[in-house]
C-alpha positions in Angstrom: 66.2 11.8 16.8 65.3 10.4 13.3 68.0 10.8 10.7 67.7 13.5 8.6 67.0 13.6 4.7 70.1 14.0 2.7 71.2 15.4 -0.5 74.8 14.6 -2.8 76.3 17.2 -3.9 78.3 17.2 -7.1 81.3 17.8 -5.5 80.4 14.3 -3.8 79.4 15.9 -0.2 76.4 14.9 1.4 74.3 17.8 3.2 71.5 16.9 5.2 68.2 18.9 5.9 64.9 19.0 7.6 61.6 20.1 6.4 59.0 21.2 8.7 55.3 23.1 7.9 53.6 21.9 5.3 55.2 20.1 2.1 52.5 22.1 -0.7 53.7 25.4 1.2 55.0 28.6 0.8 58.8 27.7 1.0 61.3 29.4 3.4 64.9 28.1 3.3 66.0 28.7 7.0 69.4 29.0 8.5 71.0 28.0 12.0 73.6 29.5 14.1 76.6 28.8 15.4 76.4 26.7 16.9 73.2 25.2 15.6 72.1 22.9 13.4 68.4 21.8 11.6 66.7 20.9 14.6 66.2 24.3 15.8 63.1 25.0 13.2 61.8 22.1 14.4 60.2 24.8 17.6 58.1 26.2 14.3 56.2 22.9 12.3 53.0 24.1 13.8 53.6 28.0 12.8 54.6 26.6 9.4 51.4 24.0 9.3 48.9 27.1 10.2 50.4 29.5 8.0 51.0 27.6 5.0 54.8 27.0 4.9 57.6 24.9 4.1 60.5 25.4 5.9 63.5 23.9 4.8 66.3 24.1 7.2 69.8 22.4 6.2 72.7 22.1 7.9 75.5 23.9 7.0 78.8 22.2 5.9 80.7 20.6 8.9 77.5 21.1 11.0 75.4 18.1 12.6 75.0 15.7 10.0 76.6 17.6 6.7 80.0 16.7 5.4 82.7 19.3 6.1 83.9 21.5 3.1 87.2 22.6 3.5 88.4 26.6 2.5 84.4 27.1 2.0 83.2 31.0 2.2 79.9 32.6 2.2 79.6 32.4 -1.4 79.9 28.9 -1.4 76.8 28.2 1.0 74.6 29.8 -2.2 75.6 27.4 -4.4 74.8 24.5 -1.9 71.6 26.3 -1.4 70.7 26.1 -5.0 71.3 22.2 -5.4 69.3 21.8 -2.4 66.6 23.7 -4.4 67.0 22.1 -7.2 66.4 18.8 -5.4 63.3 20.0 -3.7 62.0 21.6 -7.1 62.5 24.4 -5.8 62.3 28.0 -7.6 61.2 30.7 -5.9 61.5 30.8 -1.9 62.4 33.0 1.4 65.3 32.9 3.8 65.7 33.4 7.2 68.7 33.7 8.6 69.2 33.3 12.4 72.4 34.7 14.6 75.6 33.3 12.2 72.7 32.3 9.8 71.9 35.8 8.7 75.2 36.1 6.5 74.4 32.7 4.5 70.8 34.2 4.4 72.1 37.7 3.3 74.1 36.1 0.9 71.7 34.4 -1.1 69.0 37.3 -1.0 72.0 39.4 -2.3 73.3 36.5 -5.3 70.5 35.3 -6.0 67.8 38.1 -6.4 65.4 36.4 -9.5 64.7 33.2 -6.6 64.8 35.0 -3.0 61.3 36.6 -2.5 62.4 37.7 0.7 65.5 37.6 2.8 64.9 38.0 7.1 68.0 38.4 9.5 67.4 37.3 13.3 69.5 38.4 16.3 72.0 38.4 13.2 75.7 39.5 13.3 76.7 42.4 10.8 79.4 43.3 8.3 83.1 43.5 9.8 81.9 47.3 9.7 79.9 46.8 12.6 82.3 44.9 14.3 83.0 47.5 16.7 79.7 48.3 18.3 80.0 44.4 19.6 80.2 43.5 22.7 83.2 42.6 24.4 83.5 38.9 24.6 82.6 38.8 20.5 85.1 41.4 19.4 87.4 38.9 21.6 86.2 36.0 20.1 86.5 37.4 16.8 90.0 38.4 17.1 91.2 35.1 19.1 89.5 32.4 16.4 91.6 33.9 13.0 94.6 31.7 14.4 93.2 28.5 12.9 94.6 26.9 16.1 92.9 28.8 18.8 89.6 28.7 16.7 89.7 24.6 16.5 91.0 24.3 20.1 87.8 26.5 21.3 85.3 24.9 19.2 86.6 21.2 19.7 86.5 22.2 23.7 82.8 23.2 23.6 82.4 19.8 21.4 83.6 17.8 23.8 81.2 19.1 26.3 78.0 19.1 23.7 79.1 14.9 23.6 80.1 14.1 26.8 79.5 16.6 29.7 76.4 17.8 28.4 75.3 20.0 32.2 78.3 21.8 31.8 77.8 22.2 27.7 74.3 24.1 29.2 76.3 26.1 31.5 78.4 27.4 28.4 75.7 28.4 26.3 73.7 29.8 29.6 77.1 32.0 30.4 76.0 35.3 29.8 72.8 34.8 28.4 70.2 37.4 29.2 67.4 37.0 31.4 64.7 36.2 28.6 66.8 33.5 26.8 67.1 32.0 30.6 63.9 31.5 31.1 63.7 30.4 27.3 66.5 27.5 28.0 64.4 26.6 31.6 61.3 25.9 29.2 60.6 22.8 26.6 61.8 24.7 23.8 64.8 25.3 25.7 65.2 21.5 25.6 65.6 21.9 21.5 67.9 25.1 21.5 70.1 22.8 23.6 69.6 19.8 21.4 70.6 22.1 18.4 73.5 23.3 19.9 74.5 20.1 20.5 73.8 18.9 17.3 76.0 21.4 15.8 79.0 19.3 17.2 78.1 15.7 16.0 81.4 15.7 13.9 83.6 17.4 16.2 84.2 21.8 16.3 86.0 21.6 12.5 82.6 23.2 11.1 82.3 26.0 13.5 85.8 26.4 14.5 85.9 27.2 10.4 83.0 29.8 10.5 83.1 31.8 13.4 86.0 34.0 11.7 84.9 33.7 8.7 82.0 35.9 9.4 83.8 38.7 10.7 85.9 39.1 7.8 85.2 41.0 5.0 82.0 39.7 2.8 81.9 38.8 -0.9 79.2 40.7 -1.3 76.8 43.7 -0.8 74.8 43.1 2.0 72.5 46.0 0.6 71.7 43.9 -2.4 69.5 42.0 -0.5 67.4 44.5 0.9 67.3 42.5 4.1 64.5 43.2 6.9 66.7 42.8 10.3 64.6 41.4 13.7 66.9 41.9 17.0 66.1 41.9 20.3 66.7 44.9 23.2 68.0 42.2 25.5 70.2 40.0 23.0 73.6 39.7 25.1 74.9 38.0 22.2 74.8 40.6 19.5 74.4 43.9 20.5 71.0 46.0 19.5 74.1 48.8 18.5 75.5 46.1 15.8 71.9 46.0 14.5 71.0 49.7 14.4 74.6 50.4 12.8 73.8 47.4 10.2 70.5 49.2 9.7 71.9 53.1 8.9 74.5 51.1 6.2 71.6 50.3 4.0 69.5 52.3 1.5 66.4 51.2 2.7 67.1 50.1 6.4 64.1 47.9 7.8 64.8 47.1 11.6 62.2 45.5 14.0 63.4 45.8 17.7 61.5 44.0 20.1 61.7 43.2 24.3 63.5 39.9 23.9 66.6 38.6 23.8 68.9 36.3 21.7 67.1 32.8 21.1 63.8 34.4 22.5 63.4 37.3 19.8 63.3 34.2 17.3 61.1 32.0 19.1 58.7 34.7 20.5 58.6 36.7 17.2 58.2 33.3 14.9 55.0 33.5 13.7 55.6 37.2 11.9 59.3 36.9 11.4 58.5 33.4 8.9 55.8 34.9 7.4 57.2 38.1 6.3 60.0 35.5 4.4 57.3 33.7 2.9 57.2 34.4 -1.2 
């Protein structure tokens, strides 16, 4: 693994980034889960190389190899997101937004409307409005991780597997997995979503421990204002298709693509149209 490029940021944090595709293309900011981390776009250099892109894929505070920001919301990720463009030269660009990324992409398509050409949610989580058409273990999971102390004990477990026990760190993510993302994790690429995951956990679980519930409280902002086009797959045991199709019927202009895949594998089947229809 070659370390990744890195950018200071004027509060004095460094976050660190990947570029994949081409460095004269169309740029597309793209965003991880949780867990996740940079490396997962990595699956997508040769999509980005034959269709003209740039993605730029950061990771987010506390995540693989950026510095932790303590108290940080959703707003906060657009501001990093805009000295990250700034860096790159950066004006105009897409976002992409996969499972806890699609909040931090919905975010900055909503804030930032004059620079986000186009904002794309994958297998995404929705509003705390949604929150009921979950499924079970997330509504649990939700509820459990807004004691600060359950949410670090959880996340600093699953570290501790991602670091040192890294068979039964597969297990966890296999765990309910659907039958598409199994075969997706038995295949190379399954290598990288694994290697993301695990990536996600270089510093310990403080940066996910600190999102998960932060996403399933209420936003600080209109989700509508960034007239998102949502991808989720039939089979995503992860996020419900119902959290998708209610996300959907709450906005004015509801764009939903539904396909025969499941969590990871709606992403990395569906790459090729899902990055281009980000692309300014």
């Amino acid at each position: 693994m070659t370390e990744p490029r890195t950018v200071s940021l004027p509060d004095d944090r460094r976050l660190a980034y990947e570029e994949y595709g081409r460095t004269d293309g169309r740029p597309v900011f793209c965003f991880h889960g949780n867990p996740g981390s940079r490396l997962l776009w990595s699956l997508f250099d040769d999509v980005a190389q034959g269709r003209d892109l740039r993605l730029v894929a950061p990771d987010r505070p506390g995540f693989g190899r950026s510095a932790f920001q303590p108290d940080r919301d959703l707003l906060d990720w657009v501001e990093d997101v805009c000295e990250l463009a700034r860096e790159l030269r950066i004006d105009r660009f897409g976002v992409v937004g996969f499972s806890a990324g699609g909040p931090h992409a919905a975010v900055c398509g909503a804030e930032l409307p004059d620079r986000v050409a186009e904002t794309v949610l994958v297998s995404s989580p929705g509003p705390p409005s949604t929150l009921e058409h979950s499924t079970d273990g997330h509504r649990r999971m939700a509820a459990a991780t807004q004691y600060p102390g359950v949410s670090r004990g959880l996340f600093g477990a699953t570290g501790w597997l991602a670091r040192n026990w890294r068979s039964r760190f597969r297990a966890a993510i296999e765990r309910g997995a659907s039958e598409p993302d199994r075969e997706l994790l038995d295949s190379l690429a399954g290598d990288v979503v694994l290697a993301d995951a695990a990536e996600a956990f270089r510093q310990g679980g403080k940066g996910p421990a600190h999102e998960y519930p932060l996403l399933a409280e209420a936003w600080p902002f209109d989700p509508a204002d960034a007239d998102p086009s949502l991808w989720h797959g039939r089979l995503d045991a992860s996020v419900d298709l119902a959290v998708a199709q209610e996300f959907a019927r709450e906005l004015p202009d509801p764009d939903l693509t539904v396909v025969d895949a499941g969590h990871y594998s709606t992403l990395v089947e569906e790459a090729e149209a899902i990055l281009s229809a980000a692309a300014p």
